[in-house]
N, C-alpha and C positions, 0 to 999 in steps of 0.2 A: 253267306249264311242267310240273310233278308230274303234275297231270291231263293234259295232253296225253299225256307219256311214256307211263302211263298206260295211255292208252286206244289206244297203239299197241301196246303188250305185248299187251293182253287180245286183239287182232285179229290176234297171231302164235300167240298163245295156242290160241285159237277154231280156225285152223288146224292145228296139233300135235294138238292135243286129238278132232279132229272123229271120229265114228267109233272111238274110241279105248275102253276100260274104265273109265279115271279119269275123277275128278269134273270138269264143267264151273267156270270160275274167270267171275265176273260182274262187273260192271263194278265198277272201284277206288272206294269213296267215301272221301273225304277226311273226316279225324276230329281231332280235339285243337288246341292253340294256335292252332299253325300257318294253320289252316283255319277258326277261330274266332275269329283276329284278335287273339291277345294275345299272341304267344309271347316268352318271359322276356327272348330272346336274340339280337335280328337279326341278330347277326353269326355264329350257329352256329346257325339254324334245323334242326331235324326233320320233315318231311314226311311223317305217318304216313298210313297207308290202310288200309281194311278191303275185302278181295276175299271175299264169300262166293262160296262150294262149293256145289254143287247135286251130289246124286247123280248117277253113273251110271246108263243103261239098264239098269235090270231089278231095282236096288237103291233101296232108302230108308236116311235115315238116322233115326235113332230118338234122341229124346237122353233119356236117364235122369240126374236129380238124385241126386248127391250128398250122402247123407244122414249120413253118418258122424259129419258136426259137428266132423272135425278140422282144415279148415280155414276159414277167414272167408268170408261172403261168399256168394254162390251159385252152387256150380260143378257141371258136369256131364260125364257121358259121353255119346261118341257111338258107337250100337252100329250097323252096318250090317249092312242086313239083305234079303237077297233078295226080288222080290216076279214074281207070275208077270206073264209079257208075251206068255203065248200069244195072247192077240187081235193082238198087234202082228207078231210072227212070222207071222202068216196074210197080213200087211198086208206084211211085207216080208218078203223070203227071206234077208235079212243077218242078221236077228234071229234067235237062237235063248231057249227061255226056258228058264234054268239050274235052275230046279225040276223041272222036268219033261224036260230033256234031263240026268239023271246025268252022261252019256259026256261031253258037254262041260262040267260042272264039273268033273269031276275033271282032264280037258285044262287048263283053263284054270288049278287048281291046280298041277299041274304048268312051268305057265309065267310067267315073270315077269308080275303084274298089282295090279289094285287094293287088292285084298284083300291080298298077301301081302307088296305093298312100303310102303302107307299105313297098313295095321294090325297092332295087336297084338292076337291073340285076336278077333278080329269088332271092337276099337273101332277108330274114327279116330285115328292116334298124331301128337301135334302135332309132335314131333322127327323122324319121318319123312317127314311133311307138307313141312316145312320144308326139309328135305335135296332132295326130291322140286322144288319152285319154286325151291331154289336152281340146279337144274341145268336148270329149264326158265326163265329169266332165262338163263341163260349163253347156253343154246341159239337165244333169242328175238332177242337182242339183234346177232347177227350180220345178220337180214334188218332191222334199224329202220334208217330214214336216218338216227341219232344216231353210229352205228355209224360211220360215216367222218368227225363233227367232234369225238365227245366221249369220254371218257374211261371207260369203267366198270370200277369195283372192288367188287369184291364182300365186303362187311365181315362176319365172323363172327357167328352167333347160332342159338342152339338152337331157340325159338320162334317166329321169323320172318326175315323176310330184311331184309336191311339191304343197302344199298348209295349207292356215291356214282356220280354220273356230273359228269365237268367237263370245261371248254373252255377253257384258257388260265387269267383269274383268276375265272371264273363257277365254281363250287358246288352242288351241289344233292345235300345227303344226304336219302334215302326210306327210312322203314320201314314194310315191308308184313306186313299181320297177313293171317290167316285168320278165317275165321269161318261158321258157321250160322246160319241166320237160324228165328228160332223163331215159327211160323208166316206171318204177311204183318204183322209189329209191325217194327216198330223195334229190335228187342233180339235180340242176336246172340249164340250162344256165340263164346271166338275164343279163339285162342294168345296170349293177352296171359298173363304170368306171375301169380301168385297175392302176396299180400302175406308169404305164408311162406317158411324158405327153401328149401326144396323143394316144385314141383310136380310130381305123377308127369305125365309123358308122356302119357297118358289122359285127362288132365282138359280141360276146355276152361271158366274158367270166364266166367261172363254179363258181358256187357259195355253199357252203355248210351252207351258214345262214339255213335250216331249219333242217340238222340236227342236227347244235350247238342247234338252239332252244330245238329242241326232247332230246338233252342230256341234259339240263338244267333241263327239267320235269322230266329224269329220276330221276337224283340228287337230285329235290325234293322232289321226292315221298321215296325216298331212306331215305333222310336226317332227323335229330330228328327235333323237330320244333324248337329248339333253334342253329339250325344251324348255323354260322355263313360265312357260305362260300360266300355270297351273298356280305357283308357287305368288307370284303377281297378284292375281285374283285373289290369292288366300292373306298375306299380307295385307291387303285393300280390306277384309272382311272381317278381320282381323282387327285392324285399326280401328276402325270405324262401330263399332259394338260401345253403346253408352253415346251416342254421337244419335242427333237426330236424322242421318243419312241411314237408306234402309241398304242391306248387303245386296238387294237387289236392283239400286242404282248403280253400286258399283259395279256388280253382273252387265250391269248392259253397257256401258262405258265399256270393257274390256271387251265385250264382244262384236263391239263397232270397230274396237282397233283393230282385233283378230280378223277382221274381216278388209282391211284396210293395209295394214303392216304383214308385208310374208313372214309367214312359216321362223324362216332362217332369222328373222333378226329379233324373236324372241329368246335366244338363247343365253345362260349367264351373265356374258361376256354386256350384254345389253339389258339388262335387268335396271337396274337403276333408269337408264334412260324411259325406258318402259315405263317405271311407275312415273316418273314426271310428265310422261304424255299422257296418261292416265287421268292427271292432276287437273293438267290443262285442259285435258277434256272436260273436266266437271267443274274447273271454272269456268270455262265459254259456255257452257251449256246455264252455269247458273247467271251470267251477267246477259245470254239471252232470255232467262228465262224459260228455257226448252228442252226438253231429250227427247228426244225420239224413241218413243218402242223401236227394240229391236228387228221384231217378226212381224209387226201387224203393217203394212205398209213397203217392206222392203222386198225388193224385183232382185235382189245381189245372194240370195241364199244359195247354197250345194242346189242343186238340180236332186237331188235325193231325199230333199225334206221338202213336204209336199204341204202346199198352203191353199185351202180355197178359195176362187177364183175373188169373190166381195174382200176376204183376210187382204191378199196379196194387190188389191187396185183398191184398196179404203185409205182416206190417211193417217199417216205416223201418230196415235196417240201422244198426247206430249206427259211425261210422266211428269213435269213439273208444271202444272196447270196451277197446283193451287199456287204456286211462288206466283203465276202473274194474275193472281187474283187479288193475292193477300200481302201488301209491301210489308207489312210485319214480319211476315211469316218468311218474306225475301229477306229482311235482311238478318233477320237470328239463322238462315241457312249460309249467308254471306261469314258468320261469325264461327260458326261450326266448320266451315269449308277450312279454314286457318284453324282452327283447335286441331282439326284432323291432317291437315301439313303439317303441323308440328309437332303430331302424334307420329305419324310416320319417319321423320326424322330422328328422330328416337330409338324409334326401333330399328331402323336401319345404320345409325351410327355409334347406338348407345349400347342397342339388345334390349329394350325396355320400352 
C-alpha cells in the first residue's frame, strides 16, 4: 500500500515538477523494519522511504565531506552548482544556459526558484527541502484517487515529511526522507537526523538504509522459507524498547551474524541458540568497547550492493565510540545489557 501511494505521488509529482527549476523527486524506495520485515511494533508500524533528488537543468549537485570531526559519523554538504547547457539550448529554445546568459540569472534570482527557496548559500538546506515536499504532498494529493476515501494528515517535522493517510479503522503512517545518491552505489546522503543533538540544516549525513534493505533481500532469497532470522531480529527489537540500546544496534549485531552463520542454521530448530550468539555479541562488543558498522568498511557484502570505492576501504565506524569515551556511560550500558537478558528471558520462557 506505502509503495503504491508512492508511486502515485512521484507520477503527480513528475507532473508539477516537469519543465520546472527544482530537483526532479525519483522513485520512493522502501527502507528500515518495516520493509525488512522485522518491525518492533505491528500495531504502530512506520513506513519509511527514501525519494532521491536529482538536479535541475543546468545544475549539479556536488557533495563535500564534512571534515570538522564534530559530529559522528559521516556527514556531508550538498553545494549546488551551475554547469553550462549551451549544447542543449541549441537543441532546444526553452533552454537557456544561466552561465552564459547573465540577464537570466539574475531574472531568475530575482524570482522565487531553486536556488533561493531550497538553499542556504549555494547548499541544499534539508529544512527547506522538507517545507518545500510538505507543500508539494498537500498539493499532489488533491489529484490521487485516495483523495476521495482516505484521510491525509500531515504530521510535523523538520527533516522530513511525515504523514498519515486512513480509511475508517485502516492506518497507515509514512515517513519520507530525501536523499542523494552518491554516484550509481547504494549509499545516499539524506535528511535522516545526526546522533547529536543538533544537526545544522546543511548537513545531510550518509545513510546506508538501502543497502541494509538490498541485504535483507539477499538473505531472503538465500534463506529456507522456514527461516527464522527475521522473527530473532524482531524479538531483539522488541526487547530492547525502554532499554538504552537503540534497535539499530541490534540491527547490526544480527547482520554481522547473518553474514557469518549460513543461511540453514537460522532455522527454528536454532533460534534460541541464535539469540544467545546475538547476546554475546553485544557483550564482546560492549566489554571491547566496539561495533563495527556494518556497511561502512566491510569487503564481505553480496557482490550486488554496491559501495563506493572511499565507503568500502574507509574504516569500520565504531558505533560505541561514546562507551569508550564516557566510562559512565559504559557502565549504565553494562547494566542495561543485563536488564535486557533478563528481559529476553522472559519473553522467551515466560511470554512476557
Amino acid at each position: 500500500m506505502t509503495t503504491f501511494l508512492m508511486d502515485n505521488f512521484s507520477l503527480v509529482f513528475g507532473h508539477i515538477l516537469s519543465n520546472s527549476s527544482y530537483p526532479m523527486l525519483q522513485r520512493a524506495i522502501g527502507v528500515g523494519s518495516a520493509f525488512e520485515g522485522w518491525s518492533p511494533r505491528e500495531e504502530d508500524v512506520v513506513y519509511s522511504v527514501l525519494v532521491p533528488l536529482t538536479p535541475p537543468p543546468g545544475h549539479i549537485f556536488h557533495l563535500e565531506m564534512d571534515t570538522s570531526g564534530q559530529l559522528p559519523g559521516r556527514n556531508f554538504y550538498i553545494r549546488v552548482e551551475p554547469v553550462c547547457t549551451c549544447r542543449r539550448e541549441q537543441q532546444d529554445e526553452n533552454v537557456l544556459c544561466f552561465l552564459h546568459h547573465p540577464e537570466e540569472e539574475q531574472r531568475r534570482n530575482e524570482e522565487p526558484n531553486f536556488l533561493n527557496i531550497l538553499c542556504s548559500d549555494s547548499y541544499l538546506d534539508v529544512e527547506k527541502t522538507a517545507r518545500w515536499f510538505y507543500q508539494l504532498v498537500r498539493a499532489a494529493w488533491l489529484a490521487l484517487p485516495h483523495y476521495h476515501t482516505w484521510h491525509l494528515v500531515l504530521l510535523p517535522s523538520s527533516r522530513s515529511c511525515k504523514f498519515k493517510v486512513s480509511r475508517g479503522r485502516e492506518n497507515l503512517m509514512v515517513e519520507v526522507l530525501f536523499g542523494v545518491q552518491e554516484g550509481n552505489s547504494d549509499i545516499y546522503v539524506s535528511s535522516q537526523p545526526t546522533e547529536a543533538l543538533f544537526t545544522p540544516s546543511t548537513m545531510w549525513p550518509e545513510t546506508y538504509a538501502v543497502a541494509e534493505m538490498k541485504f535483507f533481500r539477499h538473505i531472503a532469497r538465500q534463506a529456507p522459507r522456514d527461516s527464522w532470522h527475521l522473527r530473532c531480529l524482531q524479538l531483539l527489537a522488541r526487547a530492547v524498547v525502554g532499554i538504552g540500546f537503540s534497535t539499530y544496534t541490534l540491527k547490526t549485531i544480527v547482520m554481522h551474524l547473518l553474514n557469518i552463520i549460513p543461511v540453514s542454521g537460522w532455522r527454528m530448530t536454532r533460534f534460541l541458540q541464535r539469540l544467545e550468539d546475538s547476546m554475546q555479541y553485544l557483550h564482546g562488543s560492549l566489554q571491547e568497547k566496539r561495533l563495527d558498522h556494518f556497511v561502512v568498511g566491510n569487503r564481505t557484502l553480496p557482490e550486488e550492493i554496491i559501495l563506493p570505492p572511499d565507503v568500502k576501504t574507509a574504516q569500520p565506524l565504531n558505533l560505541f565510540h561514546r562507551l569508550a569515551q564516557d566510562p559512565a556511560a559504559h557502565s549504565q550500558a553494562m547494566r542495561e545489557y543485563h536488564e535486557l537478558a533478563d528481559r529476553i528471558e522472559r519473553i522467551v520462557f515466560y511470554g512476557h
